[in-house]
C-alpha positions as CSV (number, residue, x, y, z in Angstrom):
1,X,-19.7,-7.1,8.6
2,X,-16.5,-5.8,7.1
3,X,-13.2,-6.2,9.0
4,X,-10.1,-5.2,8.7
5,X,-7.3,-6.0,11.4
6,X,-3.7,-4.7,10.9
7,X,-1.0,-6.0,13.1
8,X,2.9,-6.3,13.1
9,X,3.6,-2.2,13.7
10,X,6.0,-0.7,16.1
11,X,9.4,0.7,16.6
12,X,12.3,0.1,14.6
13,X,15.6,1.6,13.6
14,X,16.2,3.5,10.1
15,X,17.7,0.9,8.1
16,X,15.5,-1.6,9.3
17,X,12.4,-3.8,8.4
18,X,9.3,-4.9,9.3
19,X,6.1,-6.9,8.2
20,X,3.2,-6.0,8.8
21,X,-0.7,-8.2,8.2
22,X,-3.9,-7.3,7.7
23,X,-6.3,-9.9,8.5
24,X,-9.8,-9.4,6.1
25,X,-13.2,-10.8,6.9
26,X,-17.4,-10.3,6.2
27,X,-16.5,-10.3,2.1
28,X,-14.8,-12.2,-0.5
29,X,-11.3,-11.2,-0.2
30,X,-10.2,-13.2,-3.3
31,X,-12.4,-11.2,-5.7
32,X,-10.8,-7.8,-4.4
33,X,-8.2,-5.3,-5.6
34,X,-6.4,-4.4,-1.9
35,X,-4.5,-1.3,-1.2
36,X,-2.1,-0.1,1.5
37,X,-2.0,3.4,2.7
38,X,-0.5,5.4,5.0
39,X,-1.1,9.0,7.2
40,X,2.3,10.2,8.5
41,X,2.3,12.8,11.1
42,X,0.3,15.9,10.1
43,X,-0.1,14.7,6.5
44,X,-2.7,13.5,4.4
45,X,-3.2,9.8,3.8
46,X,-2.0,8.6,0.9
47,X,-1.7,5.4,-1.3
48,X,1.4,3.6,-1.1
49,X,0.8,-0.1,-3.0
50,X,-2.0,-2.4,-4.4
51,X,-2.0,-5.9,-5.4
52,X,-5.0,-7.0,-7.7
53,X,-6.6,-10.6,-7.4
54,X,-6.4,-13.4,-9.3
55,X,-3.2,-12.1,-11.1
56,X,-1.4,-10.4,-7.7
57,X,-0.2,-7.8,-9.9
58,X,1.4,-5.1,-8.2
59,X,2.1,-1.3,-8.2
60,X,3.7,1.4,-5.4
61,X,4.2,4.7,-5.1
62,X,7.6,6.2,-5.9
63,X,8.9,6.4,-2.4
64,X,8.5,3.1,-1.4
65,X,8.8,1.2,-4.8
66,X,12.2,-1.1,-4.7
67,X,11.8,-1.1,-0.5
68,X,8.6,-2.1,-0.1
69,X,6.4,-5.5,-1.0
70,X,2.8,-5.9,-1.2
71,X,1.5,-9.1,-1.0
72,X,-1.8,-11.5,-0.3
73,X,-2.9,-15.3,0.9
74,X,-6.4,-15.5,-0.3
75,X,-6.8,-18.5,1.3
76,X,-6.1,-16.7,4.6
77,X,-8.0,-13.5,3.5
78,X,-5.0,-12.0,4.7
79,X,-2.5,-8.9,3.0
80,X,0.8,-8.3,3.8
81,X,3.4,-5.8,3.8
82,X,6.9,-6.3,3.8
83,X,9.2,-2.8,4.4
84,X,12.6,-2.7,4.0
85,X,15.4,0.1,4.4
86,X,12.7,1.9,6.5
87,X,13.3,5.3,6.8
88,X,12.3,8.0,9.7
89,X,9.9,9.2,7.2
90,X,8.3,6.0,6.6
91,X,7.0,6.6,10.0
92,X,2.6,6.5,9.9
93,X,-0.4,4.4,10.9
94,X,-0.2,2.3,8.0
95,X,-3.8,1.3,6.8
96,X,-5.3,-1.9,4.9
97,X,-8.4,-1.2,2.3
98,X,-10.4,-2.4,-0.5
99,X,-11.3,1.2,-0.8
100,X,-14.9,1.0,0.7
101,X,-14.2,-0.2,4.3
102,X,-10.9,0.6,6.6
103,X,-8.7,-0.7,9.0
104,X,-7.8,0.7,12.5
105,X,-4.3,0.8,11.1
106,X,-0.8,0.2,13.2
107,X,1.5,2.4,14.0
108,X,5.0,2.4,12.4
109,X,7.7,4.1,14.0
110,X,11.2,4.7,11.8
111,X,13.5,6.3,15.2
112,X,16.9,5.8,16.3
């Protein structure tokens, strides 16, 4: 069975920075592409970074390239995000995904 736990949300001041995890298990992480996403409040969700596997090449969207950092231990079957400069905008449930099964997501909050 296909899991995906996210972990590492919560509250934090604009300006700020956070890391959050997504732990991966029932597949071969190591042989998957994995994306982050994101729903902010009363939007639709949309793609924000991916890292591909064996080569851990990376891509993001606009607004969070240059703040944000995708990145994966295959060994761990773990994927990472690491957001910097956070901004009240950035606030969303942030999801993890190979695109054919989905996390819970956590909850980000950018507020001063």
């Amino acid at each position: 069975q296909v899991q995906f736990v996210e972990s590492g949300g919560g509250l934090v001041l604009p300006g700020g920075s956070l890391k959050l995890s997504c732990a991966a298990s029932g597949f071969t992480f190591s042989t998957y592409t994995m994306y982050w996403y994101r729903q902010r409040p009363g939007k639709e969700r949309e793609w924000i970074a991916t890292i591909t596997s064996p080569s851990q090449s990376t891509t993001y969207a606009p607004s969070v390239k240059g703040r944000f950092a995708i990145s994966r231990d295959n060994a761990k079957s773990s994927l990472y995000l690491q957001m910097s400069s956070l901004k009240p905008e950035d606030t969303a449930v942030y999801y993890c995904t190979n695109e054919d099964y989905w996390g819970q997501g956590t909850q980000v909050t950018v507020s001063s």
